[in-house]
N, CA, C and O of each residue as an XYZ file, in Angstrom:
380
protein
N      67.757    100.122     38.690
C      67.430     99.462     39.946
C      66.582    100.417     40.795
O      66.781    101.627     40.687
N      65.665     99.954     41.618
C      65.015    100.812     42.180
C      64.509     99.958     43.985
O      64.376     98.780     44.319
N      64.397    100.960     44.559
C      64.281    100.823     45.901
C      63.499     99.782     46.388
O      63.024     99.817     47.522
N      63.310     98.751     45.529
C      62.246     97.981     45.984
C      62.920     97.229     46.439
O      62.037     96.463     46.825
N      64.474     96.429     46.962
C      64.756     95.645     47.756
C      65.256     95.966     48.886
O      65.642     95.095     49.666
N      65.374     97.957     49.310
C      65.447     98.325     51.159
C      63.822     98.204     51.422
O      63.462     97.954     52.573
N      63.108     98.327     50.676
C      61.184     97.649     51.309
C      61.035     96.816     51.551
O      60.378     96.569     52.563
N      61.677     95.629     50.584
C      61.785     94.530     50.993
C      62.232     94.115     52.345
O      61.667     93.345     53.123
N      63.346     94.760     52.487
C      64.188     94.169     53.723
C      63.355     95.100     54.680
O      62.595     94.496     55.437
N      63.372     96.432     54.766
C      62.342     97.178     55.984
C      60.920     96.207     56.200
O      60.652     95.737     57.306
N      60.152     96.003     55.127
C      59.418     95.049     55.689
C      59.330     93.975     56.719
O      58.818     93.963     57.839
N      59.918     93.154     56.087
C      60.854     91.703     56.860
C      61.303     92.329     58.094
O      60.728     91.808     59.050
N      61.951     93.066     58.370
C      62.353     93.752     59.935
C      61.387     94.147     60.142
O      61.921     94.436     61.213
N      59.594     94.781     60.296
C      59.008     95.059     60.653
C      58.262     93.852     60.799
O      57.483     93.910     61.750
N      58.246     92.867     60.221
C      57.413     91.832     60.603
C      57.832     90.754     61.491
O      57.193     89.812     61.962
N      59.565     91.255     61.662
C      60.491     90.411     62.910
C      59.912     90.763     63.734
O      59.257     89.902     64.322
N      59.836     92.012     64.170
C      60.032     93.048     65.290
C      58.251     92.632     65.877
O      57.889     92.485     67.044
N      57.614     92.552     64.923
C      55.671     92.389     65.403
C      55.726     91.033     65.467
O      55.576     90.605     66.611
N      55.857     90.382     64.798
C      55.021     88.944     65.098
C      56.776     88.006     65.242
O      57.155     87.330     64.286
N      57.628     88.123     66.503
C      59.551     87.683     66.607
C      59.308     86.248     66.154
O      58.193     85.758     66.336
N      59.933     85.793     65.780
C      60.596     84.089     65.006
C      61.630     84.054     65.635
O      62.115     84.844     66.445
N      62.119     82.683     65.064
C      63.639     82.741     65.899
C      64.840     82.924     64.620
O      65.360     82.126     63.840
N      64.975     84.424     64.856
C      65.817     84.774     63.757
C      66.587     85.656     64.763
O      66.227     86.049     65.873
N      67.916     85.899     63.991
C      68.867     86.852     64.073
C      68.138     88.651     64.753
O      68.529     89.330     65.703
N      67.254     88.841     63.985
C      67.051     90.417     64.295
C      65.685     90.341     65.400
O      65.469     90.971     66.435
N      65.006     89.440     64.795
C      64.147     89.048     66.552
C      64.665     89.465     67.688
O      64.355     90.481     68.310
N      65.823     88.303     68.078
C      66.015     88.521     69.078
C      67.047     89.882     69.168
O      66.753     90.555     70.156
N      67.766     90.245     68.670
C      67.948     91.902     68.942
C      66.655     92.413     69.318
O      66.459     92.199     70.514
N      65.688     93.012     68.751
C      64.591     93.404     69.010
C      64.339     93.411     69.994
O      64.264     94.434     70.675
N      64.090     92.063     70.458
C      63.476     91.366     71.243
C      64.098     91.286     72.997
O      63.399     91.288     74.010
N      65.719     91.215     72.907
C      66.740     91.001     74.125
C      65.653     91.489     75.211
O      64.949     92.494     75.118
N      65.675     90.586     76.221
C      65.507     91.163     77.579
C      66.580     91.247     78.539
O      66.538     91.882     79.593
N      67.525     90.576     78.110
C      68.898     90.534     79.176
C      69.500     92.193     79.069
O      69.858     92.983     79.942
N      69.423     92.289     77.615
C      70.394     93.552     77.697
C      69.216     94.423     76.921
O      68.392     93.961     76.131
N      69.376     96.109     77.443
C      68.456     96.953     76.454
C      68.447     96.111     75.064
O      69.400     95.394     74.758
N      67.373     96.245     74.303
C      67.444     95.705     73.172
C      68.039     96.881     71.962
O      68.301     96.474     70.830
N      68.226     98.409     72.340
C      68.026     99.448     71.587
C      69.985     99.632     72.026
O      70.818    100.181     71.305
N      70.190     99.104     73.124
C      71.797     99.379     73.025
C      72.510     98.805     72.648
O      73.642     99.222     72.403
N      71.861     96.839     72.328
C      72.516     96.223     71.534
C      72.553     96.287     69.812
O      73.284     95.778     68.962
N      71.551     97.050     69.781
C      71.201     97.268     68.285
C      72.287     98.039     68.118
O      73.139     97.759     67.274
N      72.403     99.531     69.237
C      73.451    100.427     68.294
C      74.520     99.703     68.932
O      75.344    100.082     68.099
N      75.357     98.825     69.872
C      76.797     98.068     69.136
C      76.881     97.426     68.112
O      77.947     97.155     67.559
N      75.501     97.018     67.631
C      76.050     96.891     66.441
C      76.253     97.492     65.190
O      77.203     97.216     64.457
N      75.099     98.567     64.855
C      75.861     99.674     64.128
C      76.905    100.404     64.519
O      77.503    101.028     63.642
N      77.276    100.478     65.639
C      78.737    100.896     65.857
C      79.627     99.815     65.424
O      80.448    100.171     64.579
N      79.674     98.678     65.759
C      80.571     97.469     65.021
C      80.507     97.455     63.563
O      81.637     97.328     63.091
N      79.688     97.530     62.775
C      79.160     97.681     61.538
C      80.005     99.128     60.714
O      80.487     99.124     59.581
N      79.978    100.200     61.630
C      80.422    101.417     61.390
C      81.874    101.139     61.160
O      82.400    101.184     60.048
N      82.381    100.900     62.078
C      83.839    101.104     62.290
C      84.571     99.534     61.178
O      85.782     99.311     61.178
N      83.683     98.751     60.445
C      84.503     97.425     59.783
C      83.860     98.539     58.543
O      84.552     98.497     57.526
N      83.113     99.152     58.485
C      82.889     99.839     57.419
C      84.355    101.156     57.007
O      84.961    101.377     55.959
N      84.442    101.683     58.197
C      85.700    102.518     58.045
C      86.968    101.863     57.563
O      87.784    102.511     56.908
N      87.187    100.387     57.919
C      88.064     99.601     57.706
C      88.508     99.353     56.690
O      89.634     99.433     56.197
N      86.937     98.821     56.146
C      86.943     98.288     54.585
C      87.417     99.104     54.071
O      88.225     98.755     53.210
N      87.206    100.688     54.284
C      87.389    101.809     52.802
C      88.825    101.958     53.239
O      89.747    101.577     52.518
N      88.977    102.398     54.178
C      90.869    102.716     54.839
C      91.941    101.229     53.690
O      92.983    101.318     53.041
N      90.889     99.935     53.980
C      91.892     98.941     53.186
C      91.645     98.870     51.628
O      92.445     98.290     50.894
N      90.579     99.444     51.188
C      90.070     99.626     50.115
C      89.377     97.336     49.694
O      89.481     96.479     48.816
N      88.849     97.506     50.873
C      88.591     95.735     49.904
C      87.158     95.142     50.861
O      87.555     94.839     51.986
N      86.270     95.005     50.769
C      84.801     94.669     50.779
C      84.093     95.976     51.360
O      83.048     96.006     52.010
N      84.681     96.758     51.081
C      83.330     98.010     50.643
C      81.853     97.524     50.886
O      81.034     97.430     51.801
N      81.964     97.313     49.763
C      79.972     97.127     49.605
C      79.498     95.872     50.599
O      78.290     95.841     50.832
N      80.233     94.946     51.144
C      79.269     93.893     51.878
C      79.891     94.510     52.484
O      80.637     93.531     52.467
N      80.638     95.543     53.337
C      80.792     96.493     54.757
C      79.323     97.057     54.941
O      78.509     96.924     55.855
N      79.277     97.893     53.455
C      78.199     99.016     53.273
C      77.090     98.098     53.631
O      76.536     98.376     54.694
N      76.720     97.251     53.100
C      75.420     97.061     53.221
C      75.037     96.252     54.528
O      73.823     96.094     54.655
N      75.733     95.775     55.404
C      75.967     95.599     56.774
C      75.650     96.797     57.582
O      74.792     96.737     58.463
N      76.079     97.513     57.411
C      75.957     99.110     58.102
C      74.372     99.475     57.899
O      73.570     99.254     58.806
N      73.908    100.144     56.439
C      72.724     99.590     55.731
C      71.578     99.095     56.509
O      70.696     99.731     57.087
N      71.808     97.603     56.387
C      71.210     96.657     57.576
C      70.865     97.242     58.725
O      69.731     97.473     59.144
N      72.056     97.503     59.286
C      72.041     97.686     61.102
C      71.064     98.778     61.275
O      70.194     98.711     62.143
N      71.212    100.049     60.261
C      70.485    101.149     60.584
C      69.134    101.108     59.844
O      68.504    102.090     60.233
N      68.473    100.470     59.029
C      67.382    100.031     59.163
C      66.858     99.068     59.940
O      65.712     98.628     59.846
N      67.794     98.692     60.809
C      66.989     97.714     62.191
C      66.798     98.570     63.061
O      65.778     98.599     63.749
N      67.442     99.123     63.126
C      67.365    100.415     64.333
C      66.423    101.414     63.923
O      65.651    101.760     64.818
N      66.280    101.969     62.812
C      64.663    102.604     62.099
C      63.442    102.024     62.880
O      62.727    102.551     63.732
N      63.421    100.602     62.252
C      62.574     99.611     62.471
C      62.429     99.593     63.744
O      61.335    100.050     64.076
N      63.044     99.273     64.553
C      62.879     99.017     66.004
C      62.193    100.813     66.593
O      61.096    100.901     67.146
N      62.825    101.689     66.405
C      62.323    103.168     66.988
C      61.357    103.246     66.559
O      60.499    103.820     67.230
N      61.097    102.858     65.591
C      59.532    103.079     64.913
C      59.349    104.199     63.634
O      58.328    104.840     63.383
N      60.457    104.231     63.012
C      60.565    105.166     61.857
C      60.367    104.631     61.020
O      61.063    103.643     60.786
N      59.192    105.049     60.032
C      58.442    104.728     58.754
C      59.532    105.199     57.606
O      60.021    106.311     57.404
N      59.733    103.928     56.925
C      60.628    104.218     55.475
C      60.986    105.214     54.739
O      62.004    105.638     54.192
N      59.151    105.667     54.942
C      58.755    107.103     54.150
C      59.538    108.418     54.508
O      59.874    109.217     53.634
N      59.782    108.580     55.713
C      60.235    109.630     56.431
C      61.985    109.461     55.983
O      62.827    110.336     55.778
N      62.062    108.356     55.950
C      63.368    108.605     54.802
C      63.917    109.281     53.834
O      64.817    110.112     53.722
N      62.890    108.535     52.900
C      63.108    108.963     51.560
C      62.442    111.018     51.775
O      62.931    111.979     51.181
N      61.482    111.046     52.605
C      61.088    112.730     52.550
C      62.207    113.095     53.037
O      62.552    114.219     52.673
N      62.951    112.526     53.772
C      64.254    113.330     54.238
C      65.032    113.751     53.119
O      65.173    114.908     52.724
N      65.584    112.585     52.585
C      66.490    112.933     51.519
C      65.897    113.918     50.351
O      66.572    114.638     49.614
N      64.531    113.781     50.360
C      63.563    114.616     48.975
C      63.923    116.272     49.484
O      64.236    117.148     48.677
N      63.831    116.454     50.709
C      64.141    117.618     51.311
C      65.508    118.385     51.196
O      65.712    119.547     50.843
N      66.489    117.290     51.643
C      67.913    117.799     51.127
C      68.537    117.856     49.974
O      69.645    118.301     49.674
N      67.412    117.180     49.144
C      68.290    117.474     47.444
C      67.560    119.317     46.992
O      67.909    120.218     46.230
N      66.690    119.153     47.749
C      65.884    120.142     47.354
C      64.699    120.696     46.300
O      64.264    121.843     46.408
């Protein structure tokens, strides 16, 4: 398997975020009522902590994980962090 379906999805959040629809991560993006960047992180904080849950109960793990996943490539997306700078991150810490 290879990384071609977090591009996929980073894409799609970059093309929410530029040209908004009426979708789910739009309007995060998008909120004018509330910061749009503080509702993003309650929800990786909400995301975080059902993620701690899952593993503490040992039972949906991976649709925790990839919820979490999600949240923090919306929040990439939204700050304006290129994919790339990712993966050089991690290229850096394996060494």
């Amino acid at each position: 398997m290879s990384d071609q379906i977090i591009r996929e999805v980073y894409q799609v959040l970059e093309e929410r975020r530029n040209s908004p629809i009426d979708s789910y991560t739009s309007h995060l993006m998008q909120d004018d009522d509330k910061q749009a960047e503080d509702k993003i992180l309650e929800k990786v904080g909400e995301e975080a902590a059902e993620f701690i849950i899952a593993s503490k109960n040992d039972e949906n793990l991976v649709p925790e994980a990839v919820d979490l996943i999600f949240h923090t490539l919306l929040l990439l997306v939204y700050k304006g962090v290129e994919l790339d700078e990712l993966y050089d991150e991690f290229g850096r810490r394996r060494g």
